[in-house]
C-alpha positions as CSV (number, residue, x, y, z in Angstrom):
1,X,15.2,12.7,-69.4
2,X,13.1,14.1,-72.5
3,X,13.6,17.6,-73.5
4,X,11.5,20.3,-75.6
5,X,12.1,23.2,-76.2
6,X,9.0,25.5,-77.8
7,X,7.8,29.4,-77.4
8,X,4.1,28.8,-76.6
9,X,1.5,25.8,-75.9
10,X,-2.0,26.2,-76.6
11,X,-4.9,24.3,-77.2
12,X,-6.7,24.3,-80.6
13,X,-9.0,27.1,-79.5
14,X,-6.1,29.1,-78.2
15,X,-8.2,29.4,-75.2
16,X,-5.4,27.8,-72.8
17,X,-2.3,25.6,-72.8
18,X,-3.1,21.5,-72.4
19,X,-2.3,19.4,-69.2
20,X,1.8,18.0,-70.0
21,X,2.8,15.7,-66.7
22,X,5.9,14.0,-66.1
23,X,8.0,16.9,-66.2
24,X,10.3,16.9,-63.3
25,X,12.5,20.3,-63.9
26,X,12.5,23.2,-65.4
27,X,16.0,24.9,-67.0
28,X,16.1,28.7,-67.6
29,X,18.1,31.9,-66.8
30,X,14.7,33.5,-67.7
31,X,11.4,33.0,-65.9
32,X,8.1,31.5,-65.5
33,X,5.1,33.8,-65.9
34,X,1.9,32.5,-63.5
35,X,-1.6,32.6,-64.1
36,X,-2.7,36.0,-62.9
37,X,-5.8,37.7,-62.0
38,X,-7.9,40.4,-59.1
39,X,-8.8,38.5,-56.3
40,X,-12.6,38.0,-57.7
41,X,-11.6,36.3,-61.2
42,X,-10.0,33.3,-58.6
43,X,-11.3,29.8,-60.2
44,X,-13.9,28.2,-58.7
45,X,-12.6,24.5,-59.9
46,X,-9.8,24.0,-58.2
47,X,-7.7,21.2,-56.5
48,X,-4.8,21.8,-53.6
49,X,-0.8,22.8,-55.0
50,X,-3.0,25.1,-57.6
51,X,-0.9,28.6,-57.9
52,X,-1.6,31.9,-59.4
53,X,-0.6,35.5,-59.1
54,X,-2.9,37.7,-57.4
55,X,-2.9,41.2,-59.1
56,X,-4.7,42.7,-56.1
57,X,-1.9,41.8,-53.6
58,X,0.8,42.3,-56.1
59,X,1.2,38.2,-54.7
60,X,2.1,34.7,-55.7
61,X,-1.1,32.6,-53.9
62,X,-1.4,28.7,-53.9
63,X,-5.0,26.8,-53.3
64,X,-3.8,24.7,-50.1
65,X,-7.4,22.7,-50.0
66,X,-9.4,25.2,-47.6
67,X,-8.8,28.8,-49.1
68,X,-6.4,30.7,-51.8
69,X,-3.3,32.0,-48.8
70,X,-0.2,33.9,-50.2
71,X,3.0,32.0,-50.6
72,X,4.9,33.5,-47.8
73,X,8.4,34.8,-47.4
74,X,9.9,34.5,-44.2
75,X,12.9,36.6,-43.1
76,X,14.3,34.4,-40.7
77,X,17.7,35.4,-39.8
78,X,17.9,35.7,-35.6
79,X,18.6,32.2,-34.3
80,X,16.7,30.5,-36.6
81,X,13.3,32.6,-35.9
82,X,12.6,36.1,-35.9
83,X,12.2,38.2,-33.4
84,X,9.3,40.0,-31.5
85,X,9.9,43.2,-29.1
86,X,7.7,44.7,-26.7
87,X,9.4,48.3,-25.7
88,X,7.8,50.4,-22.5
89,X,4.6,50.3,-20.9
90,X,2.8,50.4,-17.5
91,X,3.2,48.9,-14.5
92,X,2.6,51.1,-11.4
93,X,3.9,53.8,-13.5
94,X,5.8,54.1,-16.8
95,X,8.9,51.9,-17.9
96,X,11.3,51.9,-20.3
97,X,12.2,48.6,-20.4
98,X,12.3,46.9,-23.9
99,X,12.1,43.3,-24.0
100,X,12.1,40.6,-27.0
101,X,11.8,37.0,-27.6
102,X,12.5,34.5,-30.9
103,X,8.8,33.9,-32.1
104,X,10.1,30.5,-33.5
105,X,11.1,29.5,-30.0
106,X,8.8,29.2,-26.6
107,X,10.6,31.3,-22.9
108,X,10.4,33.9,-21.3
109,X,11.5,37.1,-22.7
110,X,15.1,39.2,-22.5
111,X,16.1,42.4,-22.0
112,X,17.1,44.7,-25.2
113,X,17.3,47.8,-23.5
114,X,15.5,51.2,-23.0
115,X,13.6,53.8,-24.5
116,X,14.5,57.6,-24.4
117,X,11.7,58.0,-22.3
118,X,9.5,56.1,-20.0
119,X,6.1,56.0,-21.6
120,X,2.5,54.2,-22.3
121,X,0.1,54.1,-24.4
122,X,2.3,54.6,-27.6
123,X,2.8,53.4,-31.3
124,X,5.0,50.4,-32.7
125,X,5.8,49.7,-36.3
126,X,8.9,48.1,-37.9
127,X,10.9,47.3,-41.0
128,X,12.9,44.3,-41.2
129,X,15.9,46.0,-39.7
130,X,14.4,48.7,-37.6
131,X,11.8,48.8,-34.7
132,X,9.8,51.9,-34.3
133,X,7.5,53.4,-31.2
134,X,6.0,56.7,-31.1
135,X,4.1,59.0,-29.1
136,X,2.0,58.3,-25.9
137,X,2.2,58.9,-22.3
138,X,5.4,60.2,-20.5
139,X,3.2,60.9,-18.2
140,X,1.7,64.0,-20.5
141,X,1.3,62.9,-23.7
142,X,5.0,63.1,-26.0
143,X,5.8,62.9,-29.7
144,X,8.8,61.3,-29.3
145,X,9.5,59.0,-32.1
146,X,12.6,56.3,-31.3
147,X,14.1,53.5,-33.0
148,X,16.3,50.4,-32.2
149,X,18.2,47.9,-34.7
150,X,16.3,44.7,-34.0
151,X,18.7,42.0,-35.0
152,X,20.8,43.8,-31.5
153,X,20.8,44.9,-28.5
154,X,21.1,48.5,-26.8
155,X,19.1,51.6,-25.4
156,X,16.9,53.1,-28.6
157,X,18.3,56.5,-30.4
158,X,15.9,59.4,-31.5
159,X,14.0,59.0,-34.9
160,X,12.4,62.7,-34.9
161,X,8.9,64.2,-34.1
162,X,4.9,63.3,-34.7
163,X,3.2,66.3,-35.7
164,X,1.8,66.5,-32.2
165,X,2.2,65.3,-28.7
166,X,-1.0,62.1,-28.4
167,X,-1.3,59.4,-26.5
168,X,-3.7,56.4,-26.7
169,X,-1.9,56.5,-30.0
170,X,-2.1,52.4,-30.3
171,X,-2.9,52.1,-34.1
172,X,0.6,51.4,-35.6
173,X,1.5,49.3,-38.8
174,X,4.2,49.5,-41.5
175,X,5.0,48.2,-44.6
176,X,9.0,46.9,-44.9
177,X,9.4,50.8,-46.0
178,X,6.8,53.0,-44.4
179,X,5.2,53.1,-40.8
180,X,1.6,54.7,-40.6
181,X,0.8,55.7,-37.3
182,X,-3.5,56.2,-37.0
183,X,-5.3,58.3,-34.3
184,X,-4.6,59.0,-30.8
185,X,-5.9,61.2,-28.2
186,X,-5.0,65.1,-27.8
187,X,-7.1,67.0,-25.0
188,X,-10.1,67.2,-24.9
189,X,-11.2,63.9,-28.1
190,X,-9.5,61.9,-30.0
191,X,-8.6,62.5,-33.5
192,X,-8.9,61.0,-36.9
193,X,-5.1,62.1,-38.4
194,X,-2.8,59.5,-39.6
195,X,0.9,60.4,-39.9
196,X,3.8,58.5,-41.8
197,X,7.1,57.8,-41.6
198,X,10.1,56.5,-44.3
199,X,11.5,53.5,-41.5
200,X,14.7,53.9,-42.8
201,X,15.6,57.2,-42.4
202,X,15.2,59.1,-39.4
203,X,13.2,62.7,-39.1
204,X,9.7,64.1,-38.5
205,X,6.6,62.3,-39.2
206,X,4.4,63.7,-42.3
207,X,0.4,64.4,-42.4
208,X,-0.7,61.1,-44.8
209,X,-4.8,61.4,-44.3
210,X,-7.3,61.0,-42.1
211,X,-9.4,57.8,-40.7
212,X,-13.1,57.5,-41.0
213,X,-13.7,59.2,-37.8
214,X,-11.8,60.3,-34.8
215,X,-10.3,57.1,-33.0
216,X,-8.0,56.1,-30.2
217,X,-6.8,52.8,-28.9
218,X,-7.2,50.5,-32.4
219,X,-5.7,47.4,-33.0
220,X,-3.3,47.5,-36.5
221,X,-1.5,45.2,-38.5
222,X,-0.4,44.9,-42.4
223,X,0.6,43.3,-45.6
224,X,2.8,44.8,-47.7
225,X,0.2,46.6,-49.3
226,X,-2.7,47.0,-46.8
227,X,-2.4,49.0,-43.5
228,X,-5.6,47.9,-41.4
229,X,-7.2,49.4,-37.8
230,X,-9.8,47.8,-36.5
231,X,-12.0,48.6,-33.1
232,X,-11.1,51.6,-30.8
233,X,-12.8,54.2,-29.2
234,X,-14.8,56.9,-30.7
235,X,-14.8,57.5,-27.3
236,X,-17.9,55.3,-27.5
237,X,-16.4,51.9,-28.4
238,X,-16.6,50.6,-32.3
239,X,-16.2,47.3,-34.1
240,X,-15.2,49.2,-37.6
241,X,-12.3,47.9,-39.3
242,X,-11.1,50.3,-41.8
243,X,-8.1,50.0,-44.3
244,X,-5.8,52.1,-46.6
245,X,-3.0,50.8,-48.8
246,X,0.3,52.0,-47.6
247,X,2.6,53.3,-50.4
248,X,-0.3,56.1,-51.1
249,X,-1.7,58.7,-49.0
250,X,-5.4,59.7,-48.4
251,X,-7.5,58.5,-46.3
252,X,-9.1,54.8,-45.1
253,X,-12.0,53.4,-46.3
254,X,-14.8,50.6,-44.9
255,X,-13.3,47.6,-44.8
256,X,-15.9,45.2,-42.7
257,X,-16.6,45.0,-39.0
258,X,-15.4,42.9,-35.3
259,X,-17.6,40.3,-34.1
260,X,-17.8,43.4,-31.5
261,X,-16.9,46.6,-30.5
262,X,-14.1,46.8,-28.3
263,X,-11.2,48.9,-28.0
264,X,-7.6,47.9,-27.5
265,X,-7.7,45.0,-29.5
266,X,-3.6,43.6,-30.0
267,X,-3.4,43.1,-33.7
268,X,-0.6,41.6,-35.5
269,X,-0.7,39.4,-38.8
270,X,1.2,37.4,-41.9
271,X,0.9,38.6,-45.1
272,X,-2.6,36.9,-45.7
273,X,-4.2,37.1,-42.2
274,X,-4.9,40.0,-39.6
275,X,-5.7,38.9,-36.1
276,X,-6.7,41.2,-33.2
277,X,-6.8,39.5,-29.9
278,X,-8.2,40.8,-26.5
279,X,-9.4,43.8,-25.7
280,X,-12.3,45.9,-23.8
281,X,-16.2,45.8,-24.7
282,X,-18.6,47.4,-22.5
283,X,-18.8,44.7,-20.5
284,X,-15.3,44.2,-19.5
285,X,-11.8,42.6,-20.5
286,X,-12.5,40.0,-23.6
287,X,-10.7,37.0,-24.7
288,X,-11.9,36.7,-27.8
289,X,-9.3,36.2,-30.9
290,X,-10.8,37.1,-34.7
291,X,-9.2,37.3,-38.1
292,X,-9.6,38.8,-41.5
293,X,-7.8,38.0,-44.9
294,X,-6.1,40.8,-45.3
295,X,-6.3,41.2,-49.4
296,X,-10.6,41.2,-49.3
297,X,-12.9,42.9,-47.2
298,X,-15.8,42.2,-44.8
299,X,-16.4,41.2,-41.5
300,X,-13.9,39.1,-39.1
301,X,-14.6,36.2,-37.7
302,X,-13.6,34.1,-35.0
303,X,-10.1,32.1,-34.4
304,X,-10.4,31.4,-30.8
305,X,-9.3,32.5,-27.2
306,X,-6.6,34.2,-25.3
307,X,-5.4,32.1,-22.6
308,X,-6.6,34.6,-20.2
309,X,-9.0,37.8,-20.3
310,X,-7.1,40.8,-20.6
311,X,-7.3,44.5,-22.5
312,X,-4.5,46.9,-23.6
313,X,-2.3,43.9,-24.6
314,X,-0.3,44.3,-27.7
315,X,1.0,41.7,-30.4
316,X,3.4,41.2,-33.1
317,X,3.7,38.0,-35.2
318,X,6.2,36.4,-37.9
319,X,5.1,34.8,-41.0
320,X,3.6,32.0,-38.8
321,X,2.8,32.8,-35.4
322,X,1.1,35.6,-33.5
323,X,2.0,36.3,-30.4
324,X,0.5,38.6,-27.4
325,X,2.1,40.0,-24.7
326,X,0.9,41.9,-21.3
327,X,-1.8,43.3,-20.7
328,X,-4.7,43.9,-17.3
329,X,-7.0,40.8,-16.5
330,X,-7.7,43.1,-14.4
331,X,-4.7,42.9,-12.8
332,X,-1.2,43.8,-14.7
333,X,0.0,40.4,-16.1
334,X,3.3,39.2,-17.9
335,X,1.8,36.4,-20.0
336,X,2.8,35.6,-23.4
337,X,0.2,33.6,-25.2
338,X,1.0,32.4,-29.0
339,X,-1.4,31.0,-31.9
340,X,-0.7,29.4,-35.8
341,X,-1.8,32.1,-37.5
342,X,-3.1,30.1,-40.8
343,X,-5.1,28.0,-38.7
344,X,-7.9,28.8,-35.8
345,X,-8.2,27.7,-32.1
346,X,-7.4,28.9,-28.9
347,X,-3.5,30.0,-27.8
348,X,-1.1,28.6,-26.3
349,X,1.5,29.8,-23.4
350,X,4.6,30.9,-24.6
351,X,6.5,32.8,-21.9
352,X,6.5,35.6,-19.8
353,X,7.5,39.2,-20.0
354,X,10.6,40.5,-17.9
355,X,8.4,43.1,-16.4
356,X,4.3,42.7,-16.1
357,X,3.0,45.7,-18.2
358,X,0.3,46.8,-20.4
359,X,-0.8,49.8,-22.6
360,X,2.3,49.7,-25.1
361,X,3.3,48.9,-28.5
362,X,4.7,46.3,-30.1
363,X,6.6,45.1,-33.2
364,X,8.9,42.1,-35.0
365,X,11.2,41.9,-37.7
366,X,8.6,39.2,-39.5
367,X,4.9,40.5,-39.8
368,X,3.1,40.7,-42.4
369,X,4.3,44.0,-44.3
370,X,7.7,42.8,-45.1
């Protein structure tokens, strides 16, 4: 094996480094420093295995032939997979039940345990470790905040407080550090405030900014950087999709728009696509599934279907899958439908729920925020 050992390559115009093939390893304690650029000084000439660091994301990103996606990092430590929970809900009236499923894995889902309190309608964030829910329907609206350890089993503990008792409080997200929790409904309108909380310690949720206008029942998902809610109800129904970045506070800006508007849209993503599935339009319960990428802005577009019509369903993904569970068709339904997030077509059927239920929140130890 030839060996060469040297401080810097260039070209003669000291414009780049030249093309050197046939090297098969690299030895160092030290590192390798990418390429790197915003997300608009991307290449235009470029072949598939092509890898840069994106300045924007704060990302490593490879060319894989279609598009520039994010080298992902999964944190697969449950069985092989990681795991996505679905706590509370309705039925004929509110449950507690939380249940979960490996995302890796296709069955019906299994009983964790229970929530503090029976309740709809409600938040759900999470780090890597913990699972969050907050507010909703119990059956006035509550600012309960609870938490479980997601790699066990058990009943949920107390976290703390939101700054006020909402429901239709659907709009959660998190980074692996910090859960945002957007809008909500407090007699007589919604409201625009979004609240935050440090996942890892417990206590009462802080003020964080507001959204562009008052809003209840949004879809929400994340990358580690971006917290994004899209669709809702203003109470007239919207298509916006607005984001913020998550380590600051203020408040969300334009980020593009739905194929539609529709409220109660399950969102979930990876760390380079969101995905909002289902929902409600003014003509009824959709099956439409569309996705962003995460790191640019502008409108959605389309992925493909449900495997069923349904509204007030709610999802949660791993760095692979998205999955949707629950829901009304109109009826209450137990279905768990799963798509390949990185690529587009219609889902699949993964399970069922232990309990039929919609209208509640739900999270994973995978998404795209970790």
């Amino acid at each position: 094996m030839s060996r060469i050992n040297v401080s810097k390559l260039t070209n003669e115009n000291e414009e780049g480094g030249p093309s050197v093939s046939g090297i098969s390893t690299f030895s160092s304690t030290a590192f390798l420093v990418p390429p790197s650029g915003t997300t608009a000084q991307r290449p235009e000439s470029v072949t598939p295995g092509m890898i840069r660091f994106n300045t924007d994301g704060a990302h490593l990103e490879y060319y894989n032939g279609v598009e520039w996606t994010e080298v992902l990092v999964a944190n697969n430590s449950l069985d092989g997979g990681n795991r996505g929970v679905w706590p509370g809900g309705f039925t004929s009236g509110n449950v507690n039940t939380i249940d979960f499923v490996t995302i890796s894995s296709i069955g019906n889902a299994t009983d964790f345990g229970d929530l503090t309190v029976a309740r709809r309608n409600h938040s759900g964030c999470s780090s890597s470790v913990r699972g969050i829910t907050a507010g909703g329907t119990s059956p006035g609206n509550s600012n309960v905040i609870d938490f479980i350890t997601i790699s066990s089993t058990g009943d949920a503990s107390d976290f703390g407080d939101l700054l006020a008792a909402k429901g239709s409080c659907t709009g959660g997200c998190s980074s692996n550090t910090r859960g945002l929790f957007a809008g909500g409904y407090i007699a007589p309108s919604q409201i625009n405030v979004i609240e935050y909380i440090t996942i890892a310690s417990t206590g009462n949720a802080v003020d964080y900014g507001d959204l562009l206008s008052i809003l209840a029942n949004s879809g929400a998902c994340a990358s580690s950087t971006r917290g994004i809610f899209a669709g809702g109800d203003t109470p007239t129904y919207t298509n916006v999709i607005q984001y913020t970045t998550i380590s600051t506070t203020g408040n969300t800006s334009d980020f593009g728009d739905l194929t539609q508007a529709v409220q109660t849209p399950g969102g979930c993503s990876n760390s380079t696509r969101g995905l909002f599935g289902g929902g409600e339009n003014s003509s009824g319960f959709i099956n439409n599934i569309e996705f962003i990428t995460i790191s640019t802005l502008g409108n959605s577009q389309d992925f493909g279907d449900l495997t069923q019509t349904r509204g007030i369903t709610s999802a949660c993904a791993s760095s692979t899958r998205g999955l949707w569970g629950g829901g009304r068709t109109p009826t209450v339904t137990n279905t768990i439908d799963y798509v390949t997030i990185l690529s587009t077509g219609n889902a699949i059927d993964f399970g069922d729920l232990s309990v039929a239920r919609q209208a509640f929140g739900a999270f994973s130890n995978g998404h795209g925020g970790l």
